[in-house]
Backbone as numpy.savetxt, mean C-alpha at the origin, in Angstrom:
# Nx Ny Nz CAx CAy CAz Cx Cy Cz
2.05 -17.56 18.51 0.80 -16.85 18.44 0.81 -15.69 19.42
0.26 -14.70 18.90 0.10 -13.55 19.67 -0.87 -13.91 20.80
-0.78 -12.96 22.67 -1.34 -13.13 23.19 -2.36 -11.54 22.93
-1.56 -10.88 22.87 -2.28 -9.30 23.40 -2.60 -8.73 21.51
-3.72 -8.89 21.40 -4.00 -8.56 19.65 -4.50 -7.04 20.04
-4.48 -6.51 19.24 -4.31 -4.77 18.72 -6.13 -4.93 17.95
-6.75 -4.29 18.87 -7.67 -3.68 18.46 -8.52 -2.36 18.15
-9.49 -2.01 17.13 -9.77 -0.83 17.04 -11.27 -1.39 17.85
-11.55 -0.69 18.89 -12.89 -0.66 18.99 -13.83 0.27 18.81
-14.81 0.12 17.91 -15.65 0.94 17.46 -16.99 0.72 18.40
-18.21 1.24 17.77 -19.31 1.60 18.60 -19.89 0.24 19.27
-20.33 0.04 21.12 -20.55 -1.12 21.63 -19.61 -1.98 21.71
-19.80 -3.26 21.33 -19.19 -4.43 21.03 -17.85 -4.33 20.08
-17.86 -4.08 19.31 -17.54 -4.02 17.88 -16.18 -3.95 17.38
-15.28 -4.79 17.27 -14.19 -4.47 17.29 -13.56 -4.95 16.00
-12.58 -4.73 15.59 -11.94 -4.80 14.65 -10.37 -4.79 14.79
-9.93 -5.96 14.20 -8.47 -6.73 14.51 -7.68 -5.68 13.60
-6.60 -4.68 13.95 -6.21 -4.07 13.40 -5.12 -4.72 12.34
-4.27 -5.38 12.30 -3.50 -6.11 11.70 -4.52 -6.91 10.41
-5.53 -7.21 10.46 -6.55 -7.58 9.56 -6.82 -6.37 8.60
-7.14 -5.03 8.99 -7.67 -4.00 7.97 -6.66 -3.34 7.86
-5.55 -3.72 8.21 -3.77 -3.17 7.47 -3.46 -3.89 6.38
-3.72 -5.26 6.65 -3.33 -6.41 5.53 -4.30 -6.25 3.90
-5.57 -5.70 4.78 -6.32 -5.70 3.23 -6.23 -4.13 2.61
-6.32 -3.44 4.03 -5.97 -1.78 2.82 -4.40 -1.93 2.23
-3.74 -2.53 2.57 -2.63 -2.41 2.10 -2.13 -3.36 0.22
-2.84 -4.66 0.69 -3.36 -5.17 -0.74 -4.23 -4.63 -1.46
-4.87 -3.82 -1.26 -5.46 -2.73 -2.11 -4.69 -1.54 -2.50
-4.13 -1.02 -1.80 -3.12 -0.46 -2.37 -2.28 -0.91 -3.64
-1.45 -2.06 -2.69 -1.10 -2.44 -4.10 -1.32 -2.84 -5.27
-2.20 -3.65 -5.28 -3.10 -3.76 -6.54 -3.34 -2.88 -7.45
-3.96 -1.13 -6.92 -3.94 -0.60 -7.95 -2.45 0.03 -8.17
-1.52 0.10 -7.55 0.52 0.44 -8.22 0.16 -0.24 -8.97
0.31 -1.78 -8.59 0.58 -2.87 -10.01 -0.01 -2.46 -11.16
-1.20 -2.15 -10.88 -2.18 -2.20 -12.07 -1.89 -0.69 -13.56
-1.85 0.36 -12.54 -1.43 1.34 -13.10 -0.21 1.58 -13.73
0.83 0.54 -12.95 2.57 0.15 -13.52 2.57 -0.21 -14.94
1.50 -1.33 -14.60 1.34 -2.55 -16.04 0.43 -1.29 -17.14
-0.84 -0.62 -16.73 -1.35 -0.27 -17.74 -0.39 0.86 -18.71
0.41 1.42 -17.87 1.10 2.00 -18.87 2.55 1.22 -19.50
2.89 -0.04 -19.68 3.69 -0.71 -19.77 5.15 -0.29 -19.49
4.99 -0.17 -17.68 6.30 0.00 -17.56 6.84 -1.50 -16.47
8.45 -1.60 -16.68 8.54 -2.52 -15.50 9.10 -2.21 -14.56
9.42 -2.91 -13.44 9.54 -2.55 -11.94 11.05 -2.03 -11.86
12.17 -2.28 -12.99 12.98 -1.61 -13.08 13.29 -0.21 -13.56
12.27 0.44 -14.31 12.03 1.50 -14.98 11.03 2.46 -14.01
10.66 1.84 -12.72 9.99 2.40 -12.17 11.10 2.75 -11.08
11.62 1.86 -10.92 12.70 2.28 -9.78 13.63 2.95 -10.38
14.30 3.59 -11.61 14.81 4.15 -12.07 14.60 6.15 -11.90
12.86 5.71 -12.12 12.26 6.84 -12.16 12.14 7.62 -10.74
11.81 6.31 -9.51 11.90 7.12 -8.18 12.56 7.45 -7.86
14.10 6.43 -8.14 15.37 6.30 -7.27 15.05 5.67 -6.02
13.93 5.17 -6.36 13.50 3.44 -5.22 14.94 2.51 -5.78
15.27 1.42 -4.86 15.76 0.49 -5.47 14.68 -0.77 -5.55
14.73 -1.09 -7.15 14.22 -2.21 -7.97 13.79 -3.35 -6.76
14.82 -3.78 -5.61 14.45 -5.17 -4.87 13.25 -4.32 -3.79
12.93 -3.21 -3.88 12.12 -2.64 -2.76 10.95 -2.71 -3.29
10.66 -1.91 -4.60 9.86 -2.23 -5.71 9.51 -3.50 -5.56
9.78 -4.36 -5.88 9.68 -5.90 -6.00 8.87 -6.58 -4.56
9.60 -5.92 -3.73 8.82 -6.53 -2.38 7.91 -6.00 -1.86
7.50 -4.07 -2.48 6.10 -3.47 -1.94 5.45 -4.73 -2.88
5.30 -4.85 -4.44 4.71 -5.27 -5.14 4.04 -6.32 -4.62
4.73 -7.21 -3.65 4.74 -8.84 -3.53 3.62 -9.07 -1.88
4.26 -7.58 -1.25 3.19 -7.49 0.00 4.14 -7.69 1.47
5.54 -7.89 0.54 6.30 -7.88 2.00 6.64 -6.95 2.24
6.77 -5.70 2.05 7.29 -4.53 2.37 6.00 -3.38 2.50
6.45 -3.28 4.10 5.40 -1.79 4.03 5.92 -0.79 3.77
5.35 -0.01 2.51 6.27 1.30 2.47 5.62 2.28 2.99
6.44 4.11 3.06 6.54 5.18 3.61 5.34 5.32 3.24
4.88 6.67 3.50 3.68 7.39 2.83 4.86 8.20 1.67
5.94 8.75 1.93 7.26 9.15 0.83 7.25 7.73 -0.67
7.32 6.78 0.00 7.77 6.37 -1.26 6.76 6.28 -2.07
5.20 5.90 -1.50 4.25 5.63 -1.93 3.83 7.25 -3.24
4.43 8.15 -2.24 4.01 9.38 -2.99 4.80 9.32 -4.92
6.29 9.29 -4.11 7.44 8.99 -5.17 6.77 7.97 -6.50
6.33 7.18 -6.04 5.78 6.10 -6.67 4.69 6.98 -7.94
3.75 7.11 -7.10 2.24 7.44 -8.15 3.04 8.70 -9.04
3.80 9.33 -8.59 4.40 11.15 -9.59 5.33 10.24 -10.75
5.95 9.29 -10.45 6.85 8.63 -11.30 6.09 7.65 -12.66
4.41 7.42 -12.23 3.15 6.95 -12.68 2.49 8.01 -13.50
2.99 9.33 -13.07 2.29 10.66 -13.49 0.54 10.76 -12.83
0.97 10.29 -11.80 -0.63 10.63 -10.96 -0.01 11.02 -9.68
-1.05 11.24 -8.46 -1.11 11.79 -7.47 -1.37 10.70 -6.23
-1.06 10.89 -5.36 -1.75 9.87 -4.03 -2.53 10.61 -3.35
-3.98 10.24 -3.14 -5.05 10.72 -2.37 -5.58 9.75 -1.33
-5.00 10.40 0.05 -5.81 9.28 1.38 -7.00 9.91 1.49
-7.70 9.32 1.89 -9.23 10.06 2.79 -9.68 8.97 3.56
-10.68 8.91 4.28 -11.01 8.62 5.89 -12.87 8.63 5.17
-13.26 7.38 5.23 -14.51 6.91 4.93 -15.10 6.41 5.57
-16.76 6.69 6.12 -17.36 6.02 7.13 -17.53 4.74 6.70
-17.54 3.88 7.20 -17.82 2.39 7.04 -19.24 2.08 6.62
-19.64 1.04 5.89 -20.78 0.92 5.25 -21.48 0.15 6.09
């Protein structure tokens, strides 16, 4: 177990476990690859074909063990025929 945890502290009190809102923006991320992979029926080999990702990297962003680049991520969505858009949202 970790002793020294990584926090963001926001306004007052308020903190937020950074390793927590990596784990879920990042499953959000993937979720919509997957989703957009599948809606146009391609598979994870035809996608890695298209980046020049290799297929077992593919396989392990997919799965949540692999953090990828902001590069591959890009590689990824153009090979999807879309774009990657970050932006920075106030919290609700």
């Amino acid at each position: 177990m970790r002793n020294n945890m990584d926090y963001i502290y926001m306004s007052g009190d308020q903190k937020i476990l950074i390793e927590l809102a990596q784990k879920s923006t990042r499953q959000s991320v993937i979720e919509q690859y997957v989703q957009c992979r599948k809606t146009q029926n391609m598979t994870q080999a035809e996608l890695a074909r298209r980046t020049g990702i290799p297929r077992s990297n593919i396989t392990r962003f997919e799965s949540g063990s692999y953090n990828p680049s902001l590069e591959m991520l890009v590689r990824i969505a153009a090979a999807l025929g879309m774009t990657l858009q970050l932006r920075l949202t106030e919290k609700e």
